[in-house]
N, C-alpha and C positions, 0 to 999 in steps of 0.2 A: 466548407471543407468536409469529406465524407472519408472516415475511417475505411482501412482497410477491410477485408469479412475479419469474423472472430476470432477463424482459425489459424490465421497470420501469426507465425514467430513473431514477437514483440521486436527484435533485432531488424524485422524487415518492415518499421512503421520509422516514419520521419518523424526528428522530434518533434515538428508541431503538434504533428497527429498523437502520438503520447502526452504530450502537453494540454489539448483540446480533451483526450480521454481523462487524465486525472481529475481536469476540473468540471467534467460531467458525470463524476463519482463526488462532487463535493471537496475535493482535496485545495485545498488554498496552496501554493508557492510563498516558501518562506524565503523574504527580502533580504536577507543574509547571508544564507547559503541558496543559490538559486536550484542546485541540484534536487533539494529536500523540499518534500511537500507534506502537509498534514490535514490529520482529518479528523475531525470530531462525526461520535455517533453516540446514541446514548445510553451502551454498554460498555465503552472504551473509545482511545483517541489512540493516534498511530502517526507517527512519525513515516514517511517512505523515502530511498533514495534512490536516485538513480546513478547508479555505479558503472564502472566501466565493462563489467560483464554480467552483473547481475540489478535487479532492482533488489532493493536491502529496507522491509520492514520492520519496524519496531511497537513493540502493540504496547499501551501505558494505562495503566488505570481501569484495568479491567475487575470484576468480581469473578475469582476464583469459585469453581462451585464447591472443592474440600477447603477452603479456608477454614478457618476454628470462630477468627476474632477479626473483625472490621478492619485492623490495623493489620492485620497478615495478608488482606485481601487486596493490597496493593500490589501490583506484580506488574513485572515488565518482559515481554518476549520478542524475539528476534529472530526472524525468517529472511530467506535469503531465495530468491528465484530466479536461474537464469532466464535472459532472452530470449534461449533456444525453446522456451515454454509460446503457447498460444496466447494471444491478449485473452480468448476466455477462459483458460486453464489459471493463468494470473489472476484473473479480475474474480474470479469464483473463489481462489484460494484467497485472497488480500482481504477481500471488502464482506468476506464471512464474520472474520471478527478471528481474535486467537483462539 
C-alpha cells in the first residue's frame, strides 16, 4: 500500500492509508476505542483521535520547560487539526512533540 504524496489533505486518504501512516509513526491503536491511537516518545506520550472532522491530539506527560517543581511538570495539551490540513502540515505539527 503506497500513501498518498504528502501534500494530500488528510480528508483525501483512505482509512487504511491513515491507519498504515499512524502506525509508521509508532502510534499503536487502542483495542477499546478503535478511533484513538497512541504513542509513546521519550519526552512525552499522546493520545490521537480521529474525529469526524478533525484529528484530536492529546500530549501527556511532558516536561514543561517554566515548570518550578517535578510535580508541576506534569501537564496535558490538546490540539485539534482539521483534515483540510496536508498529511505533512499534520505529521510535522503531531509527531514534534507539544
Amino acid at each position: 500500500m503506497t500513501l498518498p504524496p504528502p501534500e494530500t489533505p488528510l480528508y483525501n486518504h483512505p482509512l487504511p492509508d491513515i491507519e498504515q501512516w499512524l502506525v509508521s509513526q509508532g502510534c499503536v491503536q487502542d483495542k477499546a476505542e478503535l478511533h484513538c491511537w497512541r504513542i509513546e516518545r521519550p519526552d512525552w506520550n499522546a493520545e490521537l483521535c480521529l474525529d469526524i472532522d478533525q484529528l484530536t491530539v492529546r500530549y501527556f506527560n511532558f516536561k514543561s520547560e517554566d515548570s518550578l517543581s517535578e510535580q508541576s511538570s506534569q501537564s496535558t495539551i490538546q490540539r485539534a487539526f482539521k483534515y483540510s490540513l496536508s498529511r505533512k502540515d499534520i505529521e510535522d505539527a503531531v509527531f514534534a512533540g507539544p
